[in-house]
MARSE-760641 format. One line per field, with one value per residue: residue number from 0; x, y, z of N, C-alpha, C, O in turn; residue in one letter. Coordinates in Angstrom, 3 decimals, padded with zeros to 6 digits, always signed. Layout:
BEGIN
num [NUM,...] $
n.X [X,...] $
n.Y [Y,...] $
n.Z [Z,...] $
ca.X [X,...] $
ca.Y [Y,...] $
ca.Z [Z,...] $
c.X [X,...] $
c.Y [Y,...] $
c.Z [Z,...] $
o.X [X,...] $
o.Y [Y,...] $
o.Z [Z,...] $
residu [a,...] $
***
This chain:
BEGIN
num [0,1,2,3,4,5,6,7,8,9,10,11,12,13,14,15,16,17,18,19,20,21,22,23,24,25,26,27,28,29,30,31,32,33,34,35,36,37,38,39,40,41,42,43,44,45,46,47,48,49,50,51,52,53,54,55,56,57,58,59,60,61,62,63,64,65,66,67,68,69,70,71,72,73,74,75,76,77,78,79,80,81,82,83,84,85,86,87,88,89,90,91,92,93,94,95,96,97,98,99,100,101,102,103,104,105,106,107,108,109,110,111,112,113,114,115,116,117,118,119,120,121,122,123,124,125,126,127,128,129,130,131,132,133,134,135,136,137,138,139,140,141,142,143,144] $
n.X [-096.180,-097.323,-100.330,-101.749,-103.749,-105.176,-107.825,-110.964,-113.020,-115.604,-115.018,-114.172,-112.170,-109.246,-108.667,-106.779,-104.664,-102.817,-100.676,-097.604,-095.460,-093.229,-091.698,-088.984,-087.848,-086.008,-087.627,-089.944,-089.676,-088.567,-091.184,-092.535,-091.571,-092.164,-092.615,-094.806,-094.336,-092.365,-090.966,-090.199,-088.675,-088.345,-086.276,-086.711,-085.635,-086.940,-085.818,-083.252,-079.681,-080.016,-080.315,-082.553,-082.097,-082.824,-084.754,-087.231,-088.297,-089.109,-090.555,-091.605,-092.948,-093.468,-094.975,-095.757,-098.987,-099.724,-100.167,-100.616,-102.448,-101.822,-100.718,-099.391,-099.404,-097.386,-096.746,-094.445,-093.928,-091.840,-091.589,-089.569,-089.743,-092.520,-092.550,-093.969,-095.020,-096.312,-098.290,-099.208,-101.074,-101.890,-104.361,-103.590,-105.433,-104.608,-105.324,-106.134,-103.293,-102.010,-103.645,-102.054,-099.794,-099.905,-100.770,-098.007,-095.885,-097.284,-096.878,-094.106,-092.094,-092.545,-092.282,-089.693,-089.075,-089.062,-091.680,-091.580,-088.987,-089.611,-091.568,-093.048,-092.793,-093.873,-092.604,-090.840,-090.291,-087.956,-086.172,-085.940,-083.520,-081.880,-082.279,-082.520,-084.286,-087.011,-088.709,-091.192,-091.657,-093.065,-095.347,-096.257,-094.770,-092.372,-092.638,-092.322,-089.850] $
n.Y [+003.079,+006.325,+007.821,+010.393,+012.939,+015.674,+017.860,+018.235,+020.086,+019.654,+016.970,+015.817,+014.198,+014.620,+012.080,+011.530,+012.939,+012.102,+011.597,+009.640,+008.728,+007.249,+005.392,+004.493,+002.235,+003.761,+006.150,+005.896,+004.675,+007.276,+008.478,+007.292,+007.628,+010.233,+013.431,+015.500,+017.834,+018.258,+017.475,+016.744,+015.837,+014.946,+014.040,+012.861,+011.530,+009.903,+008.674,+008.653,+007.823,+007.290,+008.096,+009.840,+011.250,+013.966,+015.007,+014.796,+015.912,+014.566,+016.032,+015.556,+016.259,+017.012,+018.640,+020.031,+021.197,+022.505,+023.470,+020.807,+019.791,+017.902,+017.613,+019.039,+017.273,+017.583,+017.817,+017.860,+018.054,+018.527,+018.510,+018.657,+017.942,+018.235,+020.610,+021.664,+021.829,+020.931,+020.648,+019.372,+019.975,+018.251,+018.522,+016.648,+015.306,+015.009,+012.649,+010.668,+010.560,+009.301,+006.909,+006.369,+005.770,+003.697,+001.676,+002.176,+000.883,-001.655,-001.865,-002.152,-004.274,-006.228,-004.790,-005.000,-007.232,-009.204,-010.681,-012.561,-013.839,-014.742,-016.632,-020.133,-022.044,-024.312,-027.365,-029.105,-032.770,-033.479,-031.391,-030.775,-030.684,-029.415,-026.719,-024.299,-024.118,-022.297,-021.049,-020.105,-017.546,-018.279,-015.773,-015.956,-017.589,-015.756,-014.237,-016.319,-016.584] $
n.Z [+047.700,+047.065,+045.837,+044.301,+043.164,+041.292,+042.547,+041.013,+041.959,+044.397,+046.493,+043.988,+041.474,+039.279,+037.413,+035.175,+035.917,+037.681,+040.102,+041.146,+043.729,+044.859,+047.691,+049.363,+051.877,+053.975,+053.618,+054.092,+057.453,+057.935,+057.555,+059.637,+061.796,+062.141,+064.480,+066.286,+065.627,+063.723,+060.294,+056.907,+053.878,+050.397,+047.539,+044.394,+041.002,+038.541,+036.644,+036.803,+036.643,+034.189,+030.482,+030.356,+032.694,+035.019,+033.520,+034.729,+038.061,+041.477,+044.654,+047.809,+050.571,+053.971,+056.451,+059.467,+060.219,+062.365,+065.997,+066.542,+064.961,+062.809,+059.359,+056.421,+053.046,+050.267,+046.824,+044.186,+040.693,+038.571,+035.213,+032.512,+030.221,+029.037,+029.926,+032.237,+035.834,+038.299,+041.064,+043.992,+046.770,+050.166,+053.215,+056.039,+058.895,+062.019,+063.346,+060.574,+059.564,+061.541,+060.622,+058.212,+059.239,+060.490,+058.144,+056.747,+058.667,+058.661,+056.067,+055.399,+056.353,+053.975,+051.663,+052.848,+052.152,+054.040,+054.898,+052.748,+053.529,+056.051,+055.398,+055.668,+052.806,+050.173,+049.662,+047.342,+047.028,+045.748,+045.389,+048.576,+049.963,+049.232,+049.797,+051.492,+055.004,+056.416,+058.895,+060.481,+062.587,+065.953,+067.708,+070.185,+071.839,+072.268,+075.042,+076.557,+076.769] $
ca.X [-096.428,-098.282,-100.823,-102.008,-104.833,-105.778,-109.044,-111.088,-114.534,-115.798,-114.729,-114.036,-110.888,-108.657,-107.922,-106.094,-103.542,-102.046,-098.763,-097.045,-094.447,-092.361,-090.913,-088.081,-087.720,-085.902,-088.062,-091.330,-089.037,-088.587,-092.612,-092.637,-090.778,-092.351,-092.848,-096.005,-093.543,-091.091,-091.068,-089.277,-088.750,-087.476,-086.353,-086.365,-085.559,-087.388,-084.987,-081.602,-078.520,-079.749,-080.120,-082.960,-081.660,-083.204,-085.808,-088.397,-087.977,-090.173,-090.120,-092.565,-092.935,-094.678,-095.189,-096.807,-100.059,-099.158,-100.789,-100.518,-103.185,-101.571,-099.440,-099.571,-098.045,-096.847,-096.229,-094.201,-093.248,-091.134,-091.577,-088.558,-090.033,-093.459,-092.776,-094.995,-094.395,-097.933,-097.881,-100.385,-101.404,-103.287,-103.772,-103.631,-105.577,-103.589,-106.165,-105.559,-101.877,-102.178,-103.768,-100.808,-098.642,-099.754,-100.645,-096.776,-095.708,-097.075,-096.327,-092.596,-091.627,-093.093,-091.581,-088.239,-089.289,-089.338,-092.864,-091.069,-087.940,-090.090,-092.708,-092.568,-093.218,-094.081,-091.181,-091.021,-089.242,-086.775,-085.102,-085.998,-082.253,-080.586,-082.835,-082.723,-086.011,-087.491,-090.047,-092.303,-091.891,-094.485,-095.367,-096.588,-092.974,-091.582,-092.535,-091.683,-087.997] $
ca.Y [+003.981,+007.341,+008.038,+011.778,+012.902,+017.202,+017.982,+019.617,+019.606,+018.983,+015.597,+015.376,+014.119,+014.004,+010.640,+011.478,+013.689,+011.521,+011.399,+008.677,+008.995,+005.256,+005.476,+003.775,+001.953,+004.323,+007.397,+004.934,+004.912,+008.680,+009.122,+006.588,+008.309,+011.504,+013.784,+016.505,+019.608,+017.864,+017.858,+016.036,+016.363,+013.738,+014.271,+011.732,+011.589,+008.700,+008.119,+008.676,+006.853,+006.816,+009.177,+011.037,+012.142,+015.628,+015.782,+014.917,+015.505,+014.993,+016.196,+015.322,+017.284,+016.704,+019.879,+020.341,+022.104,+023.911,+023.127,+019.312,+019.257,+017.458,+017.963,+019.158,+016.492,+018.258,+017.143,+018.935,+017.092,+019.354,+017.937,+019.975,+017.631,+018.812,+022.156,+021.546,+021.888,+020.233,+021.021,+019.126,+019.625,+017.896,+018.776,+015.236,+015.350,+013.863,+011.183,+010.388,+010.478,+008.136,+005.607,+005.887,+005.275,+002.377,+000.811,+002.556,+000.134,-002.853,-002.331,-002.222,-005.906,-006.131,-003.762,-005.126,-008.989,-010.182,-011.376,-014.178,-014.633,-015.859,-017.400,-021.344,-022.387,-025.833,-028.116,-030.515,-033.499,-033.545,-030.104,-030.306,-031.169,-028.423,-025.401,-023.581,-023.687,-020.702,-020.923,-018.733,-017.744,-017.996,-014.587,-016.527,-018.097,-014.744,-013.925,-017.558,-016.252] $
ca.Z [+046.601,+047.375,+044.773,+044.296,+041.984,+041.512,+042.133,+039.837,+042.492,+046.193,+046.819,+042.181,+041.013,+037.793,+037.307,+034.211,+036.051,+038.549,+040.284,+041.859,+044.537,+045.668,+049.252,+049.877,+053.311,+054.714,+053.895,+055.054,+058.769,+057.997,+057.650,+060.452,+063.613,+062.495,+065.210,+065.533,+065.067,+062.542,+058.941,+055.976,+052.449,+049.510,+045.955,+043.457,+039.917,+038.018,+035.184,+037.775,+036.507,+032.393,+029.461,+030.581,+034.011,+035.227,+032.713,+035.862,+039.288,+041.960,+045.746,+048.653,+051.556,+054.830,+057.053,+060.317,+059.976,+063.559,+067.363,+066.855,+064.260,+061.459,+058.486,+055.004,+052.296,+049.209,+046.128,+043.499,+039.710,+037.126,+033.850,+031.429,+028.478,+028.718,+030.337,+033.045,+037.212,+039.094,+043.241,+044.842,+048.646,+050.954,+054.425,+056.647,+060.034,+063.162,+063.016,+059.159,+059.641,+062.548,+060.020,+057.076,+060.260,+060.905,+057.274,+056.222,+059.726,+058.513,+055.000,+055.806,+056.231,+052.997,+051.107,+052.855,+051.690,+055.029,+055.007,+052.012,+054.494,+057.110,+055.677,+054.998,+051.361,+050.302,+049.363,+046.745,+047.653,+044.860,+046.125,+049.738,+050.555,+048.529,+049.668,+053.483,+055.316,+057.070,+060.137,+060.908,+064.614,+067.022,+068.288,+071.762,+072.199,+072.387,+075.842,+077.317,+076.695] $
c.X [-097.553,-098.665,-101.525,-103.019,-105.377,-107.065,-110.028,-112.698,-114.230,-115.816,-114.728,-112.337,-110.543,-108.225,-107.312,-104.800,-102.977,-101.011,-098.148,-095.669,-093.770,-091.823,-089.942,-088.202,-087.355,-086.465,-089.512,-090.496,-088.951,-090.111,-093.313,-092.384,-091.259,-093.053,-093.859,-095.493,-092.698,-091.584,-089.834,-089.534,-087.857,-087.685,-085.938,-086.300,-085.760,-086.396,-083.275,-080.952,-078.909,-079.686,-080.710,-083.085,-081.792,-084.380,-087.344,-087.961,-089.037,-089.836,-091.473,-092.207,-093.764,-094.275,-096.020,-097.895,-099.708,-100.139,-101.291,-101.635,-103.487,-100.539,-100.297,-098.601,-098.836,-095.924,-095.874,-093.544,-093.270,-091.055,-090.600,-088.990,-091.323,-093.789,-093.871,-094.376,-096.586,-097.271,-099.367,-100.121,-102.822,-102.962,-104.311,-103.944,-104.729,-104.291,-105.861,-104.194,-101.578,-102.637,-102.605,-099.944,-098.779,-099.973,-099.081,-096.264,-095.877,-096.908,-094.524,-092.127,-092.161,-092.789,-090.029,-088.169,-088.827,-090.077,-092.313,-089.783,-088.421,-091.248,-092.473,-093.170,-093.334,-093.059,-091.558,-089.987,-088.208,-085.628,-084.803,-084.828,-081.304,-081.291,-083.180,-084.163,-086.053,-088.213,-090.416,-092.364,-092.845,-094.453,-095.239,-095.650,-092.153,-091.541,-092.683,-089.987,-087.930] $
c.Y [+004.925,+007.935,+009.593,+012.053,+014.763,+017.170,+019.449,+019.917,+019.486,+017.466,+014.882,+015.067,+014.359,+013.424,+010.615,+012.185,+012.986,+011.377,+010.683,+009.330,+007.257,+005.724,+004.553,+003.230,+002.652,+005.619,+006.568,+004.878,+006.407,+009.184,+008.584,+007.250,+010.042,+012.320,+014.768,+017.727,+019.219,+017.506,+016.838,+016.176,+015.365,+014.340,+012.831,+012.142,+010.276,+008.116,+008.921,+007.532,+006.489,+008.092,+010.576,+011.490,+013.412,+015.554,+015.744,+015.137,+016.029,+014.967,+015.913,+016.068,+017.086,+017.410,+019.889,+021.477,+023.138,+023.229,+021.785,+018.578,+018.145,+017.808,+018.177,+018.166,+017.154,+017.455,+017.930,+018.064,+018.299,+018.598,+019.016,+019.235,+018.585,+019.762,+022.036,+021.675,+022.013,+020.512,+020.521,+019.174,+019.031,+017.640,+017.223,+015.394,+014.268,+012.369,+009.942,+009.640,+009.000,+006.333,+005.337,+005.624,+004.387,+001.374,+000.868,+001.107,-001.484,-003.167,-002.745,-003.355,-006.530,-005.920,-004.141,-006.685,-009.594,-010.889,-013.097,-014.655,-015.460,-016.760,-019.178,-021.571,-023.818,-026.479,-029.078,-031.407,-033.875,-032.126,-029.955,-030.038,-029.853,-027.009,-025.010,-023.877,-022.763,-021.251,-019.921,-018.816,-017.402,-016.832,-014.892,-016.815,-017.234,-014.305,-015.002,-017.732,-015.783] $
c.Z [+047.020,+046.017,+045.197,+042.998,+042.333,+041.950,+041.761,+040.869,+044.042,+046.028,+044.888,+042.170,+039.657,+037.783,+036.880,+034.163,+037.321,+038.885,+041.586,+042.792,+045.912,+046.521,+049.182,+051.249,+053.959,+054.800,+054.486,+056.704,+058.684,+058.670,+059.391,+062.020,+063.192,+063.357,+065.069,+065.531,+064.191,+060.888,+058.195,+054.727,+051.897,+048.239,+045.376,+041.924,+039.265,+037.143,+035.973,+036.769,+034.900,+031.788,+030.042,+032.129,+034.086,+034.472,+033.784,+037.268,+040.178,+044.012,+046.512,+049.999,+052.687,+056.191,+058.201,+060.212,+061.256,+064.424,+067.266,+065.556,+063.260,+060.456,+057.101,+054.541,+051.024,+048.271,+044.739,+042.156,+038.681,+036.257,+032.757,+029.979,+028.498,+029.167,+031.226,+034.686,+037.689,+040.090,+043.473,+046.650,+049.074,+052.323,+054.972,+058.155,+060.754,+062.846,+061.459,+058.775,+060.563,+061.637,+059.035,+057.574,+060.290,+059.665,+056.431,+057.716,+059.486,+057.353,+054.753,+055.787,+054.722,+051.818,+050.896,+051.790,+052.858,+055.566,+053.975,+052.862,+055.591,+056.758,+055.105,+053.502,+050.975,+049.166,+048.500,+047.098,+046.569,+045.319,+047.369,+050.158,+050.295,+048.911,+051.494,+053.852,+056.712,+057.635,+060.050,+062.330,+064.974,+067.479,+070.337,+072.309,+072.458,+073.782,+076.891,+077.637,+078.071] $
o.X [-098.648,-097.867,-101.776,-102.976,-105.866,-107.567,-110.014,-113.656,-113.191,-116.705,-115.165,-111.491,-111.444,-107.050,-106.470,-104.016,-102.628,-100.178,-098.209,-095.035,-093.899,-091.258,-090.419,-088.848,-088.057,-086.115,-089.949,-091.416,-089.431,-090.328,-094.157,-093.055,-090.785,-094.268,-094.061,-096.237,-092.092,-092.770,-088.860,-090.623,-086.879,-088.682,-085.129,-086.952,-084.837,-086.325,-082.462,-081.565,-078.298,-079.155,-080.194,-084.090,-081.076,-085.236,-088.308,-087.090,-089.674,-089.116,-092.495,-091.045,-094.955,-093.431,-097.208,-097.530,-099.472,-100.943,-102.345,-101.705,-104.544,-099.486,-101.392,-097.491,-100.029,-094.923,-096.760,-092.604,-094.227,-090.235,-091.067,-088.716,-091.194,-094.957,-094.915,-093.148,-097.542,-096.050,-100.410,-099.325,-104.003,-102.009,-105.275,-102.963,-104.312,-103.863,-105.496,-103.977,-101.045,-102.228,-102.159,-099.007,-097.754,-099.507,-098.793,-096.570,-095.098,-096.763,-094.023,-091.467,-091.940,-092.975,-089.291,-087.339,-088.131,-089.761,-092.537,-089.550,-087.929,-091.814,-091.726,-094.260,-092.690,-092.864,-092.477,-088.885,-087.600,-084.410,-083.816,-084.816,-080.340,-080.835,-083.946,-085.080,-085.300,-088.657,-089.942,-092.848,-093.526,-093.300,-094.592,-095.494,-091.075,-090.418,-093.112,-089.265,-086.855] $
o.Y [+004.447,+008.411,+009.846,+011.368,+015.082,+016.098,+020.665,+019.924,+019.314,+016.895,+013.773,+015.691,+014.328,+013.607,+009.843,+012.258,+013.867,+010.998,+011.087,+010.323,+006.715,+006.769,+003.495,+004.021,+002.706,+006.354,+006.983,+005.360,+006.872,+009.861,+009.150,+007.219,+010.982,+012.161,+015.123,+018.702,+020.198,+017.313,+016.334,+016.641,+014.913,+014.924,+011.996,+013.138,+009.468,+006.889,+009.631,+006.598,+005.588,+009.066,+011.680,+012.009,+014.139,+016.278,+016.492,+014.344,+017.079,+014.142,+016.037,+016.372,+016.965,+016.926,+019.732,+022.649,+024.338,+022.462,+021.521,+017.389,+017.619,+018.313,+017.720,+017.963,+017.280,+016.779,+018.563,+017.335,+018.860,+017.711,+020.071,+019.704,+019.697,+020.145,+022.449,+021.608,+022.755,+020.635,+021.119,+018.631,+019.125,+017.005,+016.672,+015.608,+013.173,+011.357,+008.766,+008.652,+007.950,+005.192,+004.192,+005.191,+003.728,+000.248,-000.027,+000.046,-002.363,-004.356,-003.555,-003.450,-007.740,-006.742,-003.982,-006.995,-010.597,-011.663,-014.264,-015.864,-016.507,-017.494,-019.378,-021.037,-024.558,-026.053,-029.856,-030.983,-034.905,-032.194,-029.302,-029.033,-029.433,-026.058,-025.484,-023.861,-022.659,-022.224,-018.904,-019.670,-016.458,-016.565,-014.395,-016.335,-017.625,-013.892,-014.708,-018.482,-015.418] $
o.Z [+047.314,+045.209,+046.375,+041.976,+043.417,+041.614,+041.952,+040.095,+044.680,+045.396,+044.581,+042.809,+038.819,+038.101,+037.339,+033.216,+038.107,+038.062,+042.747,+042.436,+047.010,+046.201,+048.772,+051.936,+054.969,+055.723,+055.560,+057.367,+059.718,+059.675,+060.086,+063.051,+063.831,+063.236,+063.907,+065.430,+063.755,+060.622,+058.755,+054.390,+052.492,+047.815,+045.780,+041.612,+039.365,+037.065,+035.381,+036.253,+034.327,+032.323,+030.219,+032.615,+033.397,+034.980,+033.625,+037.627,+040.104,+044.576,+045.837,+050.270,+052.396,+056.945,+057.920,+060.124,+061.117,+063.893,+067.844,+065.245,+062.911,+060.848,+056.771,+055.032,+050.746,+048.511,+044.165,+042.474,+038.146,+036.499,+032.328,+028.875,+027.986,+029.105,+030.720,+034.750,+037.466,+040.191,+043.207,+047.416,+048.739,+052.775,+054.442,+058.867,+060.376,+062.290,+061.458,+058.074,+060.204,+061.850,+058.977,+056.902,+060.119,+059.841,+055.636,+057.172,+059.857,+057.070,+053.974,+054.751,+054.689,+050.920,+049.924,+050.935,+052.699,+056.469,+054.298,+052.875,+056.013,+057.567,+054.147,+053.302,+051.719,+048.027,+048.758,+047.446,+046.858,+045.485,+047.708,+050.869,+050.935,+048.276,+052.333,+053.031,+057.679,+057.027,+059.543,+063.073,+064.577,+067.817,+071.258,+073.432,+072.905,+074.072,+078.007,+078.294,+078.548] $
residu [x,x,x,x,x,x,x,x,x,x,x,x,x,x,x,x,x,x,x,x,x,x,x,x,x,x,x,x,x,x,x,x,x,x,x,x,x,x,x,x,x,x,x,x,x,x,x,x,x,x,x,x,x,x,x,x,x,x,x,x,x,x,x,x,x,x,x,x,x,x,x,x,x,x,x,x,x,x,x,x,x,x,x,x,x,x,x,x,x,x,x,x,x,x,x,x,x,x,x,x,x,x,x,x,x,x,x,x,x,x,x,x,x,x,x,x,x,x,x,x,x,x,x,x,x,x,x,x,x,x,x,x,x,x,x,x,x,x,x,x,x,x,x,x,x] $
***
């Protein structure tokens, strides 16, 4: 979840205008393999598939700043109830970027629920029999293969 906040100040926020933006797994692999001249863009619609379909939609955007520097991420939410359209930017040094790479990287297994597929859980002995059990593989064992 990428949280976004205007600001009204040098280093001030508005807490009270905030705007969320959920990744999916495969746009977190999108943000993931992104290259320092490449670019991507996602639309979502919060209320998809019920009544109020369209009345929000929100797009994200993430732009190379130019000569390897970084990227702009852009954030754009049309509101048709409350007549409103917010655009936040914020430019993201290489460095910066480099860190949401790598906490987007290990949030991922996470996200998928493969941190609860592998991890063991403690068994009561009235179910043990009727319920799979999961290991947790050794990382060290991997290069004894």
């Amino acid at each position: 979840m990428l949280t976004f906040f205007p600001a009204v100040g040098q280093r001030k926020y508005d807490y009270t205008k905030k705007q969320l933006f959920a990744l999916s797994p495969t746009e977190v692999g999108s943000l993931i393999s992104l290259g320092p001249a490449e670019s991507c863009e996602f639309f979502h619609d919060p209320s998809m598939k019920s009544s109020h379909e369209g009345q929000v939609k929100k797009s994200l955007s993430i732009t190379p700043l130019g000569s390897d520097n970084g990227y702009f991420v852009n954030i754009t939410v049309l509101n048709n109830v409350q007549k409103t359209n917010e655009r936040l930017s914020v430019p993201v040094t290489k460095a910066e970027f480099a860190v949401m790479r790598t906490a987007l990287s290990f949030a991922l297994p996470h996200i998928m629920g493969w941190d609860q597929a592998l991890s063991t859980h403690p068994q009561s002995t009235s179910t043990s029999a009727s319920k799979p059990r999961f290991e947790q593989p050794n990382p060290a064992s991997e290069w004894d293969r």
